[in-house]
N, C-alpha and C positions, 0 to 999 in steps of 0.2 A: 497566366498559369492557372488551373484549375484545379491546385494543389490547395488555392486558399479556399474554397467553398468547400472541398470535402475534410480537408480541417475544421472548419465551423461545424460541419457536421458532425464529424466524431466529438469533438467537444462540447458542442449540444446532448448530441445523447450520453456522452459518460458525465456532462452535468444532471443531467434528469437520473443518472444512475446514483450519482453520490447523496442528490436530493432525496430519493428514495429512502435510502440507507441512512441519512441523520434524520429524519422526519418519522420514520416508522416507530423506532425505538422510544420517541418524545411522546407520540401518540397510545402506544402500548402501556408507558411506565403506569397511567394513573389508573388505567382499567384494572393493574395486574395488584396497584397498592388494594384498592377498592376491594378486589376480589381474594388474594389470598395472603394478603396482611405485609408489614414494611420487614418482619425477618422472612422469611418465605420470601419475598421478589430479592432479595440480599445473596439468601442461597441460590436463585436462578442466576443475578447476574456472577459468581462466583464459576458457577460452570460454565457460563456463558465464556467467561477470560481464559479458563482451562483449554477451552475449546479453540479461542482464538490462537493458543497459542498453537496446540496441535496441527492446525489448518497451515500454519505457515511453515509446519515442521511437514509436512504432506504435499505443500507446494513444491519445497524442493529449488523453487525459482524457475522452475518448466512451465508456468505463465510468461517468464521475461524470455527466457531460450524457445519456446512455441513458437509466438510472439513473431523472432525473428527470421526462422527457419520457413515458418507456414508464410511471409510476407516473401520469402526470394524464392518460394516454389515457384512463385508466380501460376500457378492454376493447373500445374504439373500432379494429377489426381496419383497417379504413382507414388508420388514420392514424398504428398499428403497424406497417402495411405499408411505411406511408409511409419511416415512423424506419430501419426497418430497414435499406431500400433505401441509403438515403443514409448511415447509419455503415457498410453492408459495402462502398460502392465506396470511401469515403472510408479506411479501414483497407486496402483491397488496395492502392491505389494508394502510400498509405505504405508495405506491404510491398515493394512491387516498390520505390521510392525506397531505402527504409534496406538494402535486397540491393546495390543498384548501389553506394551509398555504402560498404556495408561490403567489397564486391569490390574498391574504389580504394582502401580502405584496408590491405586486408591485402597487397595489391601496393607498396604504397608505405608502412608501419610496418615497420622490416626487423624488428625485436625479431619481429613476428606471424611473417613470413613462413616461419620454421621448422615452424608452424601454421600452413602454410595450408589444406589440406583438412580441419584438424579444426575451424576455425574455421567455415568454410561450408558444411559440412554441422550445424554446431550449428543452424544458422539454423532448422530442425524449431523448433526448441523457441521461436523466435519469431511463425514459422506457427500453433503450435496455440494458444501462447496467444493471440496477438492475434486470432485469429477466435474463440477461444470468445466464445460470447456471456453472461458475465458480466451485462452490463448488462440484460439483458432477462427475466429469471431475481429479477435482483435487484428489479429495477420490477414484477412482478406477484408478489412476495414469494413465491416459492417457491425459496427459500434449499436446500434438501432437494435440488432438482436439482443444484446446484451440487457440494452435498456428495458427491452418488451418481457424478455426473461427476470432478469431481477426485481420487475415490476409484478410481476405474474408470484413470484416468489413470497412477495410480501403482499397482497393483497390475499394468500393462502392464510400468509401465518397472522394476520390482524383479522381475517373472519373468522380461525378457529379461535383464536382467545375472545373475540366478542359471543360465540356461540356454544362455545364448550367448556372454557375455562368459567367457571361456578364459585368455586371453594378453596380452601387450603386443601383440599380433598385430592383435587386433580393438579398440584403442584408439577407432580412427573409429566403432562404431558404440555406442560407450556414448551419447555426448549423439544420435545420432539415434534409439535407441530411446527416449531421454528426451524428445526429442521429437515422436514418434509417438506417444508416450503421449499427448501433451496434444492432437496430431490429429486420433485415434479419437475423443478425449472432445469436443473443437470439434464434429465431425460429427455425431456422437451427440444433441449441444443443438442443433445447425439442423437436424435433423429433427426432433425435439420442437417448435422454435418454427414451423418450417413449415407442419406439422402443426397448432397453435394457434391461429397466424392466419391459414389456409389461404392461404398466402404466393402471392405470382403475381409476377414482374417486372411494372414500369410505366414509363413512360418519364420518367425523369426530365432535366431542363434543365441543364446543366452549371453553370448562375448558378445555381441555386436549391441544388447540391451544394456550390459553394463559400461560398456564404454562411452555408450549416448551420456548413462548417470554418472560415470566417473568425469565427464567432462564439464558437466553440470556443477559438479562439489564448489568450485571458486564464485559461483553466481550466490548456493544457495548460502555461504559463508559471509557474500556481503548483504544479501540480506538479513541476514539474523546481525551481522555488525552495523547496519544502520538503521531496526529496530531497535538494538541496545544504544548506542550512540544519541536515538532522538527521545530515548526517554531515561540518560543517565542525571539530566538534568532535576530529574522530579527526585531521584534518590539522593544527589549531592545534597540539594535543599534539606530532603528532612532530615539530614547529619547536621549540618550547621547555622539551617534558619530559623529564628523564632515563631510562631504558630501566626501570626498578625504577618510578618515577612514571606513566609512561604505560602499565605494563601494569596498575597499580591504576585508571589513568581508565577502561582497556579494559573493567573487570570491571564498574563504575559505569556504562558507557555501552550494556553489554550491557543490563543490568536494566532500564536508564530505557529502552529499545528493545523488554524484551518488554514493559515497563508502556505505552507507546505503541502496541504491535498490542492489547492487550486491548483498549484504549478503541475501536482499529479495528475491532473486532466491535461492538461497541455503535451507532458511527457507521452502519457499514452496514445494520444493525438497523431502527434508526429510521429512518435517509435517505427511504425510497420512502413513507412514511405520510407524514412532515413535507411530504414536498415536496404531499402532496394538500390536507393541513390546513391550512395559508399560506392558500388559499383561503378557509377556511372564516373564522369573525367569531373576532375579537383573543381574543373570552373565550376561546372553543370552543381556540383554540390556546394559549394560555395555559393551561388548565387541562389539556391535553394532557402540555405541557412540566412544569408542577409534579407531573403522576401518575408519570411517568416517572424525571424527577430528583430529585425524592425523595428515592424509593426509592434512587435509583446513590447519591445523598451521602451514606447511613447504609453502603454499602458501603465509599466512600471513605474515609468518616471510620474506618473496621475497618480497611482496609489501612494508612492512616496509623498507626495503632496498633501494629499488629501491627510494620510497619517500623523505629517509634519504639523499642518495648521490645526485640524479637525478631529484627532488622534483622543485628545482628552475629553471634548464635550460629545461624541458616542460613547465611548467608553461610559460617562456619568449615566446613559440612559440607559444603560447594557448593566449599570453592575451598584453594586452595596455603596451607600455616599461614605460610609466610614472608612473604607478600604482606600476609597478615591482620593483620600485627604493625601495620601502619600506617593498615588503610585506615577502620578506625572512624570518624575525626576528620570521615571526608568522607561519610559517608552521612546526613546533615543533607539532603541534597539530593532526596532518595529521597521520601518524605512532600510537601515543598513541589513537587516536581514531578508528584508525583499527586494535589495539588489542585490546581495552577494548569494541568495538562490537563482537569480535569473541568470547569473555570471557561470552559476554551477548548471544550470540545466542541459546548457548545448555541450559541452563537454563531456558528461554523464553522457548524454544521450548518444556523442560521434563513440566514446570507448565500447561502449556495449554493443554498436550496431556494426561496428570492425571485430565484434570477436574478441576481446583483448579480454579475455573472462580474469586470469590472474593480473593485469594491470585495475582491472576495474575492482577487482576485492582491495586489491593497495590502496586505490583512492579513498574506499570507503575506512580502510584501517587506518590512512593520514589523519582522517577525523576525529574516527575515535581516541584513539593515541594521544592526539591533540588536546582534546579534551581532559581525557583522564590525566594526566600531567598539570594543566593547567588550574579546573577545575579547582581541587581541594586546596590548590595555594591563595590564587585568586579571591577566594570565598573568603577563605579568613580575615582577608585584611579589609575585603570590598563588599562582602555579601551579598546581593543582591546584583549589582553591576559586576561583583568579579564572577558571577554565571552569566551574566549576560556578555558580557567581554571576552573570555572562555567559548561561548558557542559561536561568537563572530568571529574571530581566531582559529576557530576549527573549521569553517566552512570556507574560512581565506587560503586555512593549507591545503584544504581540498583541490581549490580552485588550481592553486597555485602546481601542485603535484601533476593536478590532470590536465594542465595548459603545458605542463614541458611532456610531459607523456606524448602528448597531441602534437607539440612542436619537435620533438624526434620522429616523428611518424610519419610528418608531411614535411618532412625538410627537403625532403626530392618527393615530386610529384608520384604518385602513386598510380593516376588514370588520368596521364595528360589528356 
């Protein structure tokens, strides 16, 4: 099958993309302390957060529904034209919405309004990323664009701050060459897709645009529920942990966060094949899912390992020896959360690539639910392991919810 080397490759290039993306920021922090002092980089990274949040309110989740539609065009330039028309008015028009919204807010949050011009000139960096087109890039698996774009993006914004950024002078234009960076790189991909589907306007009917979005609302709902979900656990902590306690969950909660984007490479990997293969007959996809997973669970079962035996003397080289005196007892959680995400990944991955948009926001609400319920009991009595035992509980009902979901669905063959 020739499914495995072009998996390697999208996961090659979306690793060179997430490397990108944690390397840049590391490499920025000390030029930016250097130059315009430790409260100055404080206020940048504060609208930097503003901004991420916007970005994900302007996504909408028409990266994931793109995604899937642009992969079963199969090269059908029509009906690409089609897609695209309809996610780029649908994204401007949330731009122009989250701009007005975030202008009433910085008028009216006084904490902001100290920031007010650096807050809204960040908004670049909501610009380029909500029009790159991710989603289109991803559905005709040419992952490699992505890479060379978001490469191109940040090699913009680390020579303006080596070149421009001076002083506390020029605060304001740190985050807007930061997000000119991602500008360039958005414009850069709608030429390319332009160019691919020799794109033309068409007119399209304002019902037929809002129904693309009204159908979208259950996608962009479990996103925003499994951003809150994966960082309710940082909030539970500073209600109930001690300051020595919760900077040991921080260190715990870092790890389980990079082991959670790994598997995020793999998901986007596969995503645009899955969604074509649903199609194809239960074997053909069946025997798709076992070539694949496989393989991941002889990895899995190595990082469980490696975690199990190995787990404490990295960690010592990774982190503070005072911290380390205690955190051992809790890294039990490490291993059972890198299988009960790999248990969750093909699951996740068959509800969203069948379309199930309201079954897939349930799964993600199993979670949360789960959580919030358990969380604030758990903690009292266990602290430290009753959040760890709370989020491995949440991700077993996940499991649990979206394997009968899956097992109603293919109880009778669906493409013998």
């Amino acid at each position: 099958m020739n499914w495995n080397r072009l998996i390697l490759q999208n996961v090659g290039s979306l690793g060179v993309l997430q490397m990108t993306n944690y390397l840049v920021p590391v490499l920025v922090i000390p030029l930016l302390l250097a130059r315009v002092g430790l409260e100055s980089y404080g206020m940048i990274v504060l609208a930097q957060g503003i901004m991420n949040v916007a970005v994900a309110i302007t996504d909408f989740g028409l990266n994931l529904t793109g995604t899937r539609l642009i992969s079963q065009a199969k090269g059908d330039l029509s009906l690409e034209r089609t897609l695209t028309q309809k996610i780029l008015v649908i994204k401007i028009v949330l731009l122009l919405g989250t701009f007005i919204g975030l202008v009433f807010l910085v008028k009216t949050v006084s904490p902001w309004q100290p920031y007010e011009y650096l807050i809204l000139t960040s908004y670049f960096i909501v610009i380029g990323n909500t029009l790159m087109p991710v989603w289109y890039f991803q559905g005709i698996q040419k992952m490699t664009w992505l890479a060379l774009l978001n490469f191109l993006s940040r090699v913009f914004y680390v020579g303006a701050v080596l070149f421009f950024i001076e002083s506390n002078d020029d605060l304001l234009w740190v985050n807007v060459c930061n997000g000119l960076g991602w500008c360039i790189a958005a414009f850069c991909g709608w030429v390319v897709l332009f160019i691919k589907t020799k794109f033309r306007f068409e007119k399209q009917s304002f019902k037929a645009i809002y129904a693309f979005a009204h159908q979208n609302v259950p996608i962009f709902l479990s996103e925003g529920v499994t951003t809150f979900y994966r960082n309710i656990g940082i909030v539970i902590a500073g209600f109930f942990l001690s300051a020595p306690l919760m900077g040991i969950y921080v260190i715990i909660d870092r790890i389980m966060m990079l082991i959670a984007n790994s598997y995020t490479l793999v998901y986007r990997a596969i995503f645009p094949m899955l969604c074509n293969f649903v199609k194809k007959s239960d074997r053909f996809l069946r025997d798709f899912l076992y070539s694949i997973f496989s393989k991941l669970l002889v990895m899995v079962l190595l990082g469980m390992a490696v975690v199990i035996f190995f787990g404490g003397p990295l960690i010592e080289m990774l982190s503070d020896e005072i911290i380390l005196t205690d955190i051992g007892p809790f890294l039990w959680i490490l291993p059972v959360f890198i299988f009960l995400l790999f248990c969750n990944l093909p699951i996740s991955l068959l509800i969203i690539a069948l379309d199930m948009k309201k079954m897939y926001f349930g799964y993600h609400l199993i979670g949360l639910i789960t959580a919030l319920v358990l969380l604030p009991f758990l903690v009292s009595f266990l602290e430290i392991n009753g959040l760890l035992i709370s989020i491995a509980l949440a991700e077993l009902a996940m499991f649990l919810f979206g394997a009968a979901v899956l097992y109603r669905t293919y109880r009778m063959p669906i493409n013998p």
